[in-house]
C-alpha positions as CSV (number, residue, x, y, z in Angstrom):
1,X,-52.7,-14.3,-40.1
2,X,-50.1,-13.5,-37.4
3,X,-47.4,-16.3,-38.8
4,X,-48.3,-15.3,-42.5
5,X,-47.2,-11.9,-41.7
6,X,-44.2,-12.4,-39.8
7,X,-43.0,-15.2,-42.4
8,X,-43.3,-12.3,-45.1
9,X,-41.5,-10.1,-42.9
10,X,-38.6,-12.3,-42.7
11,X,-38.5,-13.3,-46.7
12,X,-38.4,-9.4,-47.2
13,X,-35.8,-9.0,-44.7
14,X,-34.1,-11.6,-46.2
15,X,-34.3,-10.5,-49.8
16,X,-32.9,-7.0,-48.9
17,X,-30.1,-8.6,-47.6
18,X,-29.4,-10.7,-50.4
19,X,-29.6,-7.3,-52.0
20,X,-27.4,-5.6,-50.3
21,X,-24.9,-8.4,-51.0
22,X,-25.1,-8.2,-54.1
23,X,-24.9,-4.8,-54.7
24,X,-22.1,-4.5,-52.3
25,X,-20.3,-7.4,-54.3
26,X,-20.9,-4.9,-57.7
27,X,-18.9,-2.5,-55.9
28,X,-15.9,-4.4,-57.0
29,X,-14.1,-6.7,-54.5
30,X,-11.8,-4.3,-53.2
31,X,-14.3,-3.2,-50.7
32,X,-13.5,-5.4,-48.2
33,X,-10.0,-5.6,-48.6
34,X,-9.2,-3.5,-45.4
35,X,-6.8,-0.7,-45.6
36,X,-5.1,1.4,-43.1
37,X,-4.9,5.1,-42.7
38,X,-2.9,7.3,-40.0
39,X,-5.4,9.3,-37.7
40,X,-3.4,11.9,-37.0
41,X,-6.1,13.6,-35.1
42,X,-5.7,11.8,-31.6
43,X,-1.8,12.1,-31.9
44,X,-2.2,15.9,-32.9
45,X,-4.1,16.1,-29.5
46,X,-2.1,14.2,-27.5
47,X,1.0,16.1,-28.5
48,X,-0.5,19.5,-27.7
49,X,-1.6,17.8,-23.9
50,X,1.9,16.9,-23.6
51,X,3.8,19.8,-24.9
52,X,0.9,22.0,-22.7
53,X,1.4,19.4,-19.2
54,X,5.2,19.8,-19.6
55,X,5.2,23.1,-20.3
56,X,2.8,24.0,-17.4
57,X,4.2,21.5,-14.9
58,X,7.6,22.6,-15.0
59,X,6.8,26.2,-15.0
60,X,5.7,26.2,-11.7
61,X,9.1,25.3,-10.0
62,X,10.0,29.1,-10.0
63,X,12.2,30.5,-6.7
64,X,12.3,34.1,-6.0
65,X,13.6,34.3,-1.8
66,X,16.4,31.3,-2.4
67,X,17.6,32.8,-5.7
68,X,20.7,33.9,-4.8
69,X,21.5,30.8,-2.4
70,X,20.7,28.4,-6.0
71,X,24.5,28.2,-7.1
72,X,25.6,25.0,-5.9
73,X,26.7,22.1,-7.8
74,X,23.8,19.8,-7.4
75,X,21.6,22.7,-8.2
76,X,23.2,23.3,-11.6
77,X,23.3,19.5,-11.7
78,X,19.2,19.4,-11.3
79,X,19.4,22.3,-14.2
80,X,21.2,20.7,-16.6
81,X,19.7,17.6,-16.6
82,X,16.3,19.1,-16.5
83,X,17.6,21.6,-20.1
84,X,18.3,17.8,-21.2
85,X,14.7,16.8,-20.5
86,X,13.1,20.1,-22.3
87,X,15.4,19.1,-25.6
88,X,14.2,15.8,-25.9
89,X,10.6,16.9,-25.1
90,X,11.4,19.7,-28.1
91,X,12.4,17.0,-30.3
92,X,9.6,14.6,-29.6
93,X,7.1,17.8,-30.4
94,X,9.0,18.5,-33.8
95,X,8.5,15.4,-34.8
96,X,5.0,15.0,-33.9
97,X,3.9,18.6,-35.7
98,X,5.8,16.9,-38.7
99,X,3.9,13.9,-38.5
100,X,1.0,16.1,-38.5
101,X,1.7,18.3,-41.5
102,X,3.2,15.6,-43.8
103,X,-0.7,13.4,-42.8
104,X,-2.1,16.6,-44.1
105,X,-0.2,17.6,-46.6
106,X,-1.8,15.8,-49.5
107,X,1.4,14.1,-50.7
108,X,1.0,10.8,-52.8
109,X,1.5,8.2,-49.9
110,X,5.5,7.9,-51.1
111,X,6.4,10.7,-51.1
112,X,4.7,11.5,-47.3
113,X,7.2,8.4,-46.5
114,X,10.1,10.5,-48.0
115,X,9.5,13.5,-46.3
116,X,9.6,11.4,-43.4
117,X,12.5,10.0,-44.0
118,X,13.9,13.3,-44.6
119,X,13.3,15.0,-41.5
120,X,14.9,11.9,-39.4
121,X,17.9,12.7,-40.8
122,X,18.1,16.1,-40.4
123,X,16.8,15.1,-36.5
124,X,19.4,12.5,-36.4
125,X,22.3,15.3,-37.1
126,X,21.0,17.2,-34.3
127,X,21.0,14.4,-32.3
128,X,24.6,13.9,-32.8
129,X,25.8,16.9,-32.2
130,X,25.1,16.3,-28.1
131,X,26.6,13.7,-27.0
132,X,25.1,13.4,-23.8
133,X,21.8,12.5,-25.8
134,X,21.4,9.5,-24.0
135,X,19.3,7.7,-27.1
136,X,20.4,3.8,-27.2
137,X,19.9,2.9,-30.7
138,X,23.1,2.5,-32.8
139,X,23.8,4.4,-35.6
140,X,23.6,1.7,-38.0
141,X,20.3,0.8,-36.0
142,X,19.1,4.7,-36.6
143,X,20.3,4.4,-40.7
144,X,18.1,1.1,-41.1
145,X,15.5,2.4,-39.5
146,X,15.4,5.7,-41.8
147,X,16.2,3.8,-44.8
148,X,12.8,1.2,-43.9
149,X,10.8,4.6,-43.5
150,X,11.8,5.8,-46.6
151,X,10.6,3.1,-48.4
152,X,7.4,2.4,-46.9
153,X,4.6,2.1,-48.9
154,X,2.4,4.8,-47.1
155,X,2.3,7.3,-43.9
156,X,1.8,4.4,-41.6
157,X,4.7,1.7,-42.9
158,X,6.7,5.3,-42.2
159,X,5.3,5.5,-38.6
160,X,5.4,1.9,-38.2
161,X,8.9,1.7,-39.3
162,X,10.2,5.1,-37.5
163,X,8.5,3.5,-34.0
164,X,11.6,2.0,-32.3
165,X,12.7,5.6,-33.1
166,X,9.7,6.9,-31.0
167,X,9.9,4.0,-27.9
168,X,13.7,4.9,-27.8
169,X,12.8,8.9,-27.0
170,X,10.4,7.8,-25.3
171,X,13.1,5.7,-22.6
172,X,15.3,8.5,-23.0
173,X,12.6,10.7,-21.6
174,X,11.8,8.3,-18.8
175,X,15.9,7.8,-17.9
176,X,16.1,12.0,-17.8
177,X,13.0,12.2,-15.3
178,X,14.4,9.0,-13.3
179,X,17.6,10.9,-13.0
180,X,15.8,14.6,-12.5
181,X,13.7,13.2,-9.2
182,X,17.3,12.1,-7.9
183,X,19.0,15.0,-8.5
184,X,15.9,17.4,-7.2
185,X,16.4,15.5,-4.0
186,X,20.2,16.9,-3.8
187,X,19.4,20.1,-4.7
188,X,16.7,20.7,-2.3
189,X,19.1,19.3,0.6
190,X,21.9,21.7,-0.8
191,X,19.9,24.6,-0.6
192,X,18.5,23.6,3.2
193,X,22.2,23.7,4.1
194,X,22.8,27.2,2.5
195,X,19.8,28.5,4.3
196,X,21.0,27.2,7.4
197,X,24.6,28.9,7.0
198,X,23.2,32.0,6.3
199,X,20.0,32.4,8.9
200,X,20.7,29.4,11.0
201,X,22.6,30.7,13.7
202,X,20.0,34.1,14.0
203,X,17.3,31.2,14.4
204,X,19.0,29.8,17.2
205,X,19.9,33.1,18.9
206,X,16.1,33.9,18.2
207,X,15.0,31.0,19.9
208,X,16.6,31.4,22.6
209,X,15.9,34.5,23.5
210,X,12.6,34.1,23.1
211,X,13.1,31.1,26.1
212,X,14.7,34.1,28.1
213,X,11.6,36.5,27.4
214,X,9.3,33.9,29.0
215,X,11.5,33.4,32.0
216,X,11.5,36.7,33.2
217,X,8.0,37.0,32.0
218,X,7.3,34.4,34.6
219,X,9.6,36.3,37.1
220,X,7.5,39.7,36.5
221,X,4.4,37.5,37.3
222,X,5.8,36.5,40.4
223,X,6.4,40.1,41.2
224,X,3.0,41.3,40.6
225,X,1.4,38.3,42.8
226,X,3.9,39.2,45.3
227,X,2.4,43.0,45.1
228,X,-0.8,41.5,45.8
229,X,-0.5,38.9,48.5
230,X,2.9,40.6,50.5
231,X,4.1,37.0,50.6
232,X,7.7,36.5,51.2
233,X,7.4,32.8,50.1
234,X,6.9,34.2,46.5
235,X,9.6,36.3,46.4
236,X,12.0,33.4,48.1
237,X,10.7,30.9,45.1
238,X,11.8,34.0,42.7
239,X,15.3,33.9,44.4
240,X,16.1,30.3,43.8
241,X,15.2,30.4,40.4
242,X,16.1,33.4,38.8
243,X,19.6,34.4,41.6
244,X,21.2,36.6,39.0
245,X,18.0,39.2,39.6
246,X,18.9,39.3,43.3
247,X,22.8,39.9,43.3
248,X,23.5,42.4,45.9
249,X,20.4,42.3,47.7
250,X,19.7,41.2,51.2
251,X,18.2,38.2,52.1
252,X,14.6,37.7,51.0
253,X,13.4,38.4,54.9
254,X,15.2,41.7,54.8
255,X,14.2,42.8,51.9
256,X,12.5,46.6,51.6
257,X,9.9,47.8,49.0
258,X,12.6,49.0,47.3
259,X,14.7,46.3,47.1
260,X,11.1,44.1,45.1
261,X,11.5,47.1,43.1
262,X,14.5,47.2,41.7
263,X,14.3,43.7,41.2
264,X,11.4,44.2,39.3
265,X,13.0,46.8,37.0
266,X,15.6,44.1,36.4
267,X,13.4,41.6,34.9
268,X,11.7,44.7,32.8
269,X,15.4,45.9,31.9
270,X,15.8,42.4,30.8
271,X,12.8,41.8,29.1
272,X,13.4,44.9,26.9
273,X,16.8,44.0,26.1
274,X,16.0,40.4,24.7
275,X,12.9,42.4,23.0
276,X,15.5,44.4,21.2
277,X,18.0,41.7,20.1
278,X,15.1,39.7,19.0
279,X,14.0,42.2,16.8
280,X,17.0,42.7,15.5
281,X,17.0,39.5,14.1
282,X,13.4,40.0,12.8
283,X,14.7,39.8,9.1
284,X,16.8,36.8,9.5
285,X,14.1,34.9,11.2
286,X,11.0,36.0,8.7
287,X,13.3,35.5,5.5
288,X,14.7,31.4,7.0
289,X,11.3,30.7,7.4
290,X,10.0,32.2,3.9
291,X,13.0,30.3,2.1
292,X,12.4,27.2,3.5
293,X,8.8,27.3,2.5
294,X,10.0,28.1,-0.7
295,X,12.3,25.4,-1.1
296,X,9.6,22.4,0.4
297,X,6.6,24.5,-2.3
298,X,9.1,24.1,-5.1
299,X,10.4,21.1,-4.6
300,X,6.6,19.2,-4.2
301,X,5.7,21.1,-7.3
302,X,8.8,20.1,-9.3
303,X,8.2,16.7,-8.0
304,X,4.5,16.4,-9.0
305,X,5.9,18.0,-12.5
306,X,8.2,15.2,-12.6
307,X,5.5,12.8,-12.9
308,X,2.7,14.2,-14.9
309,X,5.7,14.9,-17.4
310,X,6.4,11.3,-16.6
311,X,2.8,10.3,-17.8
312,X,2.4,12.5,-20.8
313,X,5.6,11.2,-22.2
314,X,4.0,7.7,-21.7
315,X,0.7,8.5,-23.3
316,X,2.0,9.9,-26.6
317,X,4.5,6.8,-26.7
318,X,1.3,4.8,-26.7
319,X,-0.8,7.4,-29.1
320,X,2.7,6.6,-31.4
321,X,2.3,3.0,-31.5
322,X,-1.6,3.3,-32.2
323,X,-0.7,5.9,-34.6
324,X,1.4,3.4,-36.9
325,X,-1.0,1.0,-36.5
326,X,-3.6,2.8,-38.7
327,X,-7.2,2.9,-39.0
328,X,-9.1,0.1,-41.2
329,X,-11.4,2.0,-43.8
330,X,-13.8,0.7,-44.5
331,X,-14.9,-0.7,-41.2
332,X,-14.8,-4.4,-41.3
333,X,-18.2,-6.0,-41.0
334,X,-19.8,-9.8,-41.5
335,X,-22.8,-9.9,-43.7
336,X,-24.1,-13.4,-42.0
337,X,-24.0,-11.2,-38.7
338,X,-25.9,-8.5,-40.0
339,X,-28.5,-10.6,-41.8
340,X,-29.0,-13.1,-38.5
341,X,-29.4,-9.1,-36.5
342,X,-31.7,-7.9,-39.2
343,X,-33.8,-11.6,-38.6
344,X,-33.6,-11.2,-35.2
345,X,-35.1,-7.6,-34.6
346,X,-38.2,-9.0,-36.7
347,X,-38.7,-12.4,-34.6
């Protein structure tokens, strides 16, 4: 009974395969010619994550304490080549959003090609107007390459044929951050130097004194142990190391209560002096210290900007080339794979 049943399984299976086939085959053989579509979907998303990782990155880079020190010529360097950067990254985003809108547009397949078409050339004229742009297709490169997407057949010949158009921003990108990481380098070392002009010297003075404060410190301990023990061997150890608290005093063995005094009120005299000049240079000291953290924040945030930026331009180069490879509706299939399957589950 068992292999009765499974055999009549199988011829059904069979026959509503055969079925299929033939109903499939009714449907005209155009069905399984493959065609192509653009999904403009994952580009769409990709260009927003770029445009929003760019935008984000790069924002972060702000200085508010070294302001005023950020006029130097690598500085304006680092600036203009990272103005360079944002155009191309505008440009890239116009064309995507166009991309976008023409997919959408419902446009007879032409005439999406020809809008195409259109807005290279009005992105070409822009192009040409810098000179710096530092794209390396030729001109006549750039015309045949407009002239092949206005005569595709569809959206995706356009996006096929505009591609070397889209690799080519895509290494102009990649050259600007390559040169931006180089030149963030210089600016950060320019700025350390106008710091150092400015609050250097106060840091130095600052230190210093601050070396002085815990020398007499240590005297004034010296003192106060010699209050307590009345040993002359303290006071002698004083003498040899700090003499210019002594001048005018009698030897150590001679010395009277009110010659440890005054010595005493030396080192405090002393103490409250360097307190004095150090605080003076309070502000000089606080505002090197805040600057340079400024400077080493921004420049490992510009740096890490550099290469998300770096990635994101990479990923919607890639999402490009997918993008003018199309879709294939309908999916593909093989009808001897799906019958031996449909077998196969019953078996």
């Amino acid at each position: 009974m068992r292999s009765i049943r499974t055999r009549g399984i199988v011829a059904w299976t069979l026959l509503a395969a055969i079925v299929c086939a033939v109903a499939l085959s009714t449907a005209g053989c155009s069905y399984f010619v493959p065609s192509t579509k653009a999904n403009v979907a994952p580009f769409a998303d990709q260009t927003i994550a770029m445009t929003g990782e760019v935008d984000t990155s790069l924002a972060q880079g702000r200085i508010v304490y070294t302001r005023h020190l950020a006029t130097g010529p690598e500085v304006m360097r680092y600036r203009a080549l990272l103005k360079e950067f944002q155009d191309v990254v505008k440009g890239i985003v116009a064309y995507s959003f166009q991309v976008v809108t023409v997919a959408e547009s419902g446009l007879p397949d032409t005439l999406k090609a020809a809008e195409m078409a259109k807005f290279l050339d009005g992105l070409r004229d822009r192009v040409e107007e810098h000179p710096s742009a530092r794209f390396s297709l030729s001109e006549a490169s750039i015309d045949t390459i407009i002239v092949n997407v206005r005569h595709a057949d569809d959206l995706v010949g356009a996006l096929r044929g505009a591609q070397p158009l889209a690799d080519d921003a895509g290494h102009a990108a990649m050259a600007i951050i390559d040169e931006l990481q180089e030149a963030l380098d210089a600016a950060q070392n320019e700025m350390m130097d106008a710091i150092n002009t400015r609050h250097g010297a106060m840091l130095t003075y600052s230190d210093s004194f601050k070396r002085q404060q815990g020398v007499v410190l240590g005297g004034l301990t010296a003192i106060d142990d010699y209050w307590k023990n009345r040993d002359r061997a303290t006071l002698a150890a004083l003498r040899d190391s700090l003499p210019y608290f002594f001048e005018g005093m009698p030897p150590t063995s001679q010395m009277t209560t009110g010659n440890v005094v005054e010595v005493e009120e030396r080192l405090y005299g002393r103490l409250e002096k360097m307190d004095r000049l150090r605080q003076s240079m309070a502000w000089d000291v606080e505002m090197y210290y805040k600057q340079v953290t400024e400077i080493d924040t921004v420049a490992e945030t510009s740096l890490k900007a550099l290469r998300i930026s770096r990635l994101a331009i990479h990923m919607w180069t890639k999402t490009h080339r997918k993008l003018s490879a199309g879709i294939t509706t309908p999916a593909m299939f093989d009808m001897f794979e799906i019958t031996k399957s449909l077998v196969g589950s019953v078996l």
